[in-house]
C-alpha positions as CSV (number, residue, x, y, z in Angstrom):
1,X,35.1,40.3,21.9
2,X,36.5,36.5,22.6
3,X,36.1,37.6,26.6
4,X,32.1,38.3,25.1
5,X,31.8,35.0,23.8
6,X,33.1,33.6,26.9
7,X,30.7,35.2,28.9
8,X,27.5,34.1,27.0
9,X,29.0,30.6,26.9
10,X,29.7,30.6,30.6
11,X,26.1,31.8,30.8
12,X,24.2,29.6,28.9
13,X,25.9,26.5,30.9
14,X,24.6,27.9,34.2
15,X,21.3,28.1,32.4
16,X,21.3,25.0,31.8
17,X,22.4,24.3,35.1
18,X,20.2,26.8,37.6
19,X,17.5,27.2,35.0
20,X,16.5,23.7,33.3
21,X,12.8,22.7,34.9
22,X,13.9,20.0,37.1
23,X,16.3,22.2,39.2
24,X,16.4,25.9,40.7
25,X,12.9,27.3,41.9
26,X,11.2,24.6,41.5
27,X,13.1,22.0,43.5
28,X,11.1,20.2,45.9
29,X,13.5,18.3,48.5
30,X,16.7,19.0,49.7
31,X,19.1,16.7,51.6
32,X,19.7,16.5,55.3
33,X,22.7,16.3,55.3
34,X,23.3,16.1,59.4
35,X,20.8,12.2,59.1
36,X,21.9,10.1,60.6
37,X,24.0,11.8,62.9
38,X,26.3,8.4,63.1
39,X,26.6,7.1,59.6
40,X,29.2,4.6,61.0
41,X,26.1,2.1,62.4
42,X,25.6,1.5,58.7
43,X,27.6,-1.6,58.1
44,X,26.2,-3.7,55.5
45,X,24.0,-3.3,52.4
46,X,21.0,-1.1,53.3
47,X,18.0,-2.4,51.0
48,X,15.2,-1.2,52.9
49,X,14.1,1.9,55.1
50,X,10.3,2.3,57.0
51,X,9.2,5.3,59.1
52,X,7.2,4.6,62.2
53,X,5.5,8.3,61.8
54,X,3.3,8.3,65.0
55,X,6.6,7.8,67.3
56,X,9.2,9.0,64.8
57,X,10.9,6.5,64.3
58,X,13.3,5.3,60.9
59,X,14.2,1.0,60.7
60,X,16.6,0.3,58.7
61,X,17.0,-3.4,57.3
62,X,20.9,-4.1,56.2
63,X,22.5,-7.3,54.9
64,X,25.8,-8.9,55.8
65,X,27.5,-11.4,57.1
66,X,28.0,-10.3,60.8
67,X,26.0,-6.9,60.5
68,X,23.0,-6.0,62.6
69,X,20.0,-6.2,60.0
70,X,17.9,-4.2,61.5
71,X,18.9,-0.8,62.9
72,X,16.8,2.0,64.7
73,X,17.3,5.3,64.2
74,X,15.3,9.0,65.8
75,X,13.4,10.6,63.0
76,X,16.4,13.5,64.3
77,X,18.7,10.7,63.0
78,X,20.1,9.7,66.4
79,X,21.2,5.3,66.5
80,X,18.9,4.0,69.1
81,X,19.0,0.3,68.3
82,X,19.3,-2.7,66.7
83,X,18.2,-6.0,66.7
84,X,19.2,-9.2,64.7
85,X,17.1,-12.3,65.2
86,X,15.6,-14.5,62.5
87,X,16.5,-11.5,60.1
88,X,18.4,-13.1,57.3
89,X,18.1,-10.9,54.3
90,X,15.5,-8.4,54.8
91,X,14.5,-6.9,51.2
92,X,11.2,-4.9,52.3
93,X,9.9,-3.2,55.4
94,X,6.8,-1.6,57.0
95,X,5.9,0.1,60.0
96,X,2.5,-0.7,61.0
97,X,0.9,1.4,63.3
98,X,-2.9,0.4,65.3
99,X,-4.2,2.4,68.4
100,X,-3.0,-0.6,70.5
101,X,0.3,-0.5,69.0
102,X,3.0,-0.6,66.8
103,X,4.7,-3.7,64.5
104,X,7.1,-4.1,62.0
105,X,6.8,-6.5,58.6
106,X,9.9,-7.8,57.2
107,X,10.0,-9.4,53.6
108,X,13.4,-12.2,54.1
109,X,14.4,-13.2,50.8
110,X,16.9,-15.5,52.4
111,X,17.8,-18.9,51.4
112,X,18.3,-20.5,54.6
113,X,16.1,-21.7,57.5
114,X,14.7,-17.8,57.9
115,X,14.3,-16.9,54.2
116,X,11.0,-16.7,52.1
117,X,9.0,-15.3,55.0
118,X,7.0,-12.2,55.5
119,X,7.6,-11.4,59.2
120,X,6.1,-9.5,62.1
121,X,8.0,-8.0,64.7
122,X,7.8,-6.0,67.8
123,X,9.7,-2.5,67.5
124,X,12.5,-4.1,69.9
125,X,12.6,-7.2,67.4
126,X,10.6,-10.3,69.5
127,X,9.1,-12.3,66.0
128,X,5.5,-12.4,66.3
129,X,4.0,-13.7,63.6
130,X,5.6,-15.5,60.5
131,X,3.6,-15.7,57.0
132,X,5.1,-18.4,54.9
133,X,7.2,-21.3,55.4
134,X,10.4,-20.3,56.5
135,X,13.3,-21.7,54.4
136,X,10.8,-22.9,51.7
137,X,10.2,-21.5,48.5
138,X,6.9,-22.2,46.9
139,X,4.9,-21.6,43.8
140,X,1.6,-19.1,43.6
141,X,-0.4,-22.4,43.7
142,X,-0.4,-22.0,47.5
143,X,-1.3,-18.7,48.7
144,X,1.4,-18.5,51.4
145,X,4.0,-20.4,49.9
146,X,6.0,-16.9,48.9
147,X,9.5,-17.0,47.0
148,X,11.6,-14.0,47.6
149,X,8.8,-11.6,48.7
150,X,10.1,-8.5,48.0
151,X,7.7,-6.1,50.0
152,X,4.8,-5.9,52.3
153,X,1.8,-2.4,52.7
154,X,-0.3,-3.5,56.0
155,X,-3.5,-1.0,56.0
156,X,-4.5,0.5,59.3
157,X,-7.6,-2.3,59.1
158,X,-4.6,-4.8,59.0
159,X,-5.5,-6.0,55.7
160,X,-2.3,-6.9,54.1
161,X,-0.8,-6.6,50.5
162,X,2.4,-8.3,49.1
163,X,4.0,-8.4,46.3
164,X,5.9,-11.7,45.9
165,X,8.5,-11.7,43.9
166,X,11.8,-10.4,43.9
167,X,13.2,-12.8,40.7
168,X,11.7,-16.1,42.6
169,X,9.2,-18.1,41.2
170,X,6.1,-16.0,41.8
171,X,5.5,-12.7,40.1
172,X,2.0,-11.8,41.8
173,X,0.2,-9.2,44.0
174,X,-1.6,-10.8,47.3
175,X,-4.2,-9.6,49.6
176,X,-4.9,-11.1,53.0
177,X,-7.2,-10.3,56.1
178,X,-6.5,-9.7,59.1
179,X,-6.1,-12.7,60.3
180,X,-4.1,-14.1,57.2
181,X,-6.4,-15.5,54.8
182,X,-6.3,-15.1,51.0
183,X,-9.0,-11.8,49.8
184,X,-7.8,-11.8,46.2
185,X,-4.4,-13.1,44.1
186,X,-3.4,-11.8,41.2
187,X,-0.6,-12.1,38.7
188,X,1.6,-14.8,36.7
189,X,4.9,-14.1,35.1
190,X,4.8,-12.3,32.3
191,X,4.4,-8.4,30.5
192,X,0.6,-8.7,29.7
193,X,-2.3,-6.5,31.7
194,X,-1.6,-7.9,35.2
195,X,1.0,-9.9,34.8
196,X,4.4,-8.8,36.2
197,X,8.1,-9.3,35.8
198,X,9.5,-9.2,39.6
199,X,6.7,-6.9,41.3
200,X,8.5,-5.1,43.8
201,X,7.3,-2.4,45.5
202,X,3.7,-2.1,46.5
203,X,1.7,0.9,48.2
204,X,-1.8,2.3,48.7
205,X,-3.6,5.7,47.8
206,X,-6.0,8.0,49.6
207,X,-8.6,6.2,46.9
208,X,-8.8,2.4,47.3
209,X,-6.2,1.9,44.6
210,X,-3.2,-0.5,45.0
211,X,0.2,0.5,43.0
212,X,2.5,-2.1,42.1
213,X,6.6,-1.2,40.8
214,X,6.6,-3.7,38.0
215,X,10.5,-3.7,37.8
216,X,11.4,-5.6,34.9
217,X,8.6,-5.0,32.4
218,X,9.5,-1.0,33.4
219,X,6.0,-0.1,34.2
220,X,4.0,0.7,37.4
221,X,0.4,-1.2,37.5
222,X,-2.6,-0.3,39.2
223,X,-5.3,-2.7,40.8
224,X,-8.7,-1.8,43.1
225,X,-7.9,-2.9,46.3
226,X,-11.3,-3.9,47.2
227,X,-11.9,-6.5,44.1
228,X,-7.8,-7.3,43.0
229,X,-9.4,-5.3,39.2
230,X,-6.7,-4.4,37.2
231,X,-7.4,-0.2,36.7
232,X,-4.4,0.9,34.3
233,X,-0.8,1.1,34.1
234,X,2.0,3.4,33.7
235,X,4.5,3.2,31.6
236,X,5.7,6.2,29.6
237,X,8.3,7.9,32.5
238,X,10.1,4.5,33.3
239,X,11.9,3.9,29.5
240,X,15.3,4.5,31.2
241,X,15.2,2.6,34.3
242,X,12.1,0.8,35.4
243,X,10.5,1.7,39.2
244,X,12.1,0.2,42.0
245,X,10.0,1.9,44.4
246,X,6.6,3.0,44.9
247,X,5.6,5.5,47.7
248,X,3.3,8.6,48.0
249,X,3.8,11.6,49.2
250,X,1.9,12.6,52.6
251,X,-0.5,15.0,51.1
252,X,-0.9,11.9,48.1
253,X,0.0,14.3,45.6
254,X,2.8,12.8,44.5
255,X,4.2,9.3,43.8
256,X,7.6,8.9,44.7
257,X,9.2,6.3,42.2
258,X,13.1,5.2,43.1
259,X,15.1,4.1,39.8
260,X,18.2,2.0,40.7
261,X,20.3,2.0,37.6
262,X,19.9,5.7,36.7
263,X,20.4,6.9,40.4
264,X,17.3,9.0,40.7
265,X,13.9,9.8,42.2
266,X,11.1,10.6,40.0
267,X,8.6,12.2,41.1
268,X,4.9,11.6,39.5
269,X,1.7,13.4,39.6
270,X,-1.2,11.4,41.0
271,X,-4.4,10.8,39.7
272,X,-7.2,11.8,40.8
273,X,-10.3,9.4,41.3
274,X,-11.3,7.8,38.2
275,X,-9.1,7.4,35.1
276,X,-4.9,6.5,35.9
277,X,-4.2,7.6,32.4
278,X,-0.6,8.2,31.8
279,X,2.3,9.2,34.2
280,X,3.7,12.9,34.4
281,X,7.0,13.6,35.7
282,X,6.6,16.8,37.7
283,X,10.4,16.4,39.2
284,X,13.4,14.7,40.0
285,X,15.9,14.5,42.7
286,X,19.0,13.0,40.8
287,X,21.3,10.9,43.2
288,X,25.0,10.5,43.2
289,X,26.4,8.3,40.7
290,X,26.0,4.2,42.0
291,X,24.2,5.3,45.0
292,X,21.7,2.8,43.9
293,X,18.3,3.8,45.6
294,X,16.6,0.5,46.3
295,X,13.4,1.3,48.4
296,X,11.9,4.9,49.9
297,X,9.2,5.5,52.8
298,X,7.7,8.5,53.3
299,X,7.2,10.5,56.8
300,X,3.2,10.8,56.3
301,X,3.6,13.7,59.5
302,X,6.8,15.6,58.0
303,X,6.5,15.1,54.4
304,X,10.8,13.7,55.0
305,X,11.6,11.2,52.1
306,X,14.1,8.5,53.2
307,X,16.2,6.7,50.3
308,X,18.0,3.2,51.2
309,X,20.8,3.1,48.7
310,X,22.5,-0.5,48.7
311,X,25.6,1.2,46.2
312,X,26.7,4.0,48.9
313,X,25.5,1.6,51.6
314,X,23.2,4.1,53.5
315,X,20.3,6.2,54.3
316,X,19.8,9.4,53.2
317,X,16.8,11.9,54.6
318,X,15.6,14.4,52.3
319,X,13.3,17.0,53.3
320,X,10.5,19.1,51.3
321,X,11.3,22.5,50.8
């Protein structure tokens, strides 16, 4: 009898274990655990990760004092590179990729004579273009006057979106041209429709719609990207831990949404066209304990997920099952 009792007890834990929603057959990523193939290149605080998807390719930006900041990795996790110059504390990071070519955007929250820029590079690391002015912080009264920009979506037009903040001065979402003007501003510090406590992760659906991680008010806001209109927000999956990170899945089915404190990735069903409405947690990929996920990007050819995590001070891959 007490060996019975056992048995359904021992049971009904791996239930709960194999059987719960989020895990067992309906898991949707697994880890690679062979990427990188040299985890030793990782030598400072990675905050940021972008996938060059056209030439598979994985940047990772790292701070330190005395690290590499920017390292580049195979999309088969092999250390190709790095590169260093006026990189002082890279937050965000975007691979843009035209016919002609292929760039990379830094966000440099630094407080030196690099910092509060938004920064193009080549893929070998020559500085092409600098947005802001470097070592500066300024207020949203000047359009390119950013203050701890935390991250940067370039669309294949080149039109450009920022969200600038990362705890600085500015709390505010910021389209420009392709050539660096100002399309539409919005934001001011604050919890109200459009307003944003340290907007910090911004990406772009299949549908002309702009999603901002609104970390501190716990909340992920949604504008049109043509006219800067506020469209909805979501709130209701973010009561634990607000989004860090916003990125969609390659078939935009998905929204990938990394939560530092709480060591997971949620993942949320998109909208379709029309009404945001509310979010719906359709899974989660839980994370070791004070792995910290900062920022994600997503393989748009291979579906790969790729998690910079500034507590274990790496990158991990995972893969869709």
């Amino acid at each position: 009898e007490f060996d019975y009792y056992i048995f359904i007890l021992y049971f009904q834990v791996l239930k709960a274990e194999y059987f719960s929603p989020w895990r067992g057959e309906q898991q949707m990523y697994k880890l690679d655990i062979g990427w990188p193939k040299t985890p030793e290149h990782f030598t400072g605080q990675t905050f940021c990760v972008a996938v060059d998807s056209l030439h598979g390719l994985v940047y990772v930006g790292q701070r330190g004092d005395n690290v590499p900041k920017v390292l580049v990795f195979s999309e088969e996790g092999y250390f190709l590179h790095a590169w260093n110059d006026t990189v002082e504390m890279p937050h965000g990071i975007f691979v843009w990729n035209t016919a002609t070519g292929s760039s990379v955007w830094i966000t440099d929250v630094g407080t030196g004579k690099y910092g509060h820029t938004v920064k193009q590079y080549s893929p070998l690391g020559k500085l092409m273009q600098v947005l802001g002015t470097p070592g500066n912080a300024g207020s949203s009264l000047i359009p390119l006057q950013f203050d701890q920009p935390a991250e940067i979506f370039v669309e294949e037009t080149g039109e450009i979106y920022v969200v600038d903040g990362d705890g600085g001065m500015n709390n505010r979402l910021l389209k420009l041209s392709d050539d660096y003007k100002e399309i539409w501003l919005t934001g001011t510090n604050g919890s109200g429709i459009g307003q944003f406590k340290i907007p910090h992760s911004v990406t772009l659906d299949a549908f002309g719609r702009v999603w901002v991680a609104d970390r501190d008010n716990k909340r992920i806001q949604v504008f049109d990207k043509v006219t800067g209109e506020w469209l909805g927000s979501w709130s209701g999956c973010f009561s634990e831990d607000g989004p860090y990170s916003v990125r969609f899945t390659a078939d935009y089915k998905y929204l990938i949404v990394a939560q530092l404190n709480i060591n997971r990735l949620a993942i949320l069903a998109a909208p379709p066209v029309g009404s945001i409405g509310d979010c719906v947690m359709v899974h989660s990929v839980q994370l070791a304990d004070e792995t910290k996920p900062h920022l994600v990007d997503v393989d748009m050819r291979s579906g790969a997920v790729y998690v910079a995590e500034i507590g274990a001070q790496q990158v991990q891959k995972y893969v869709p099952l």
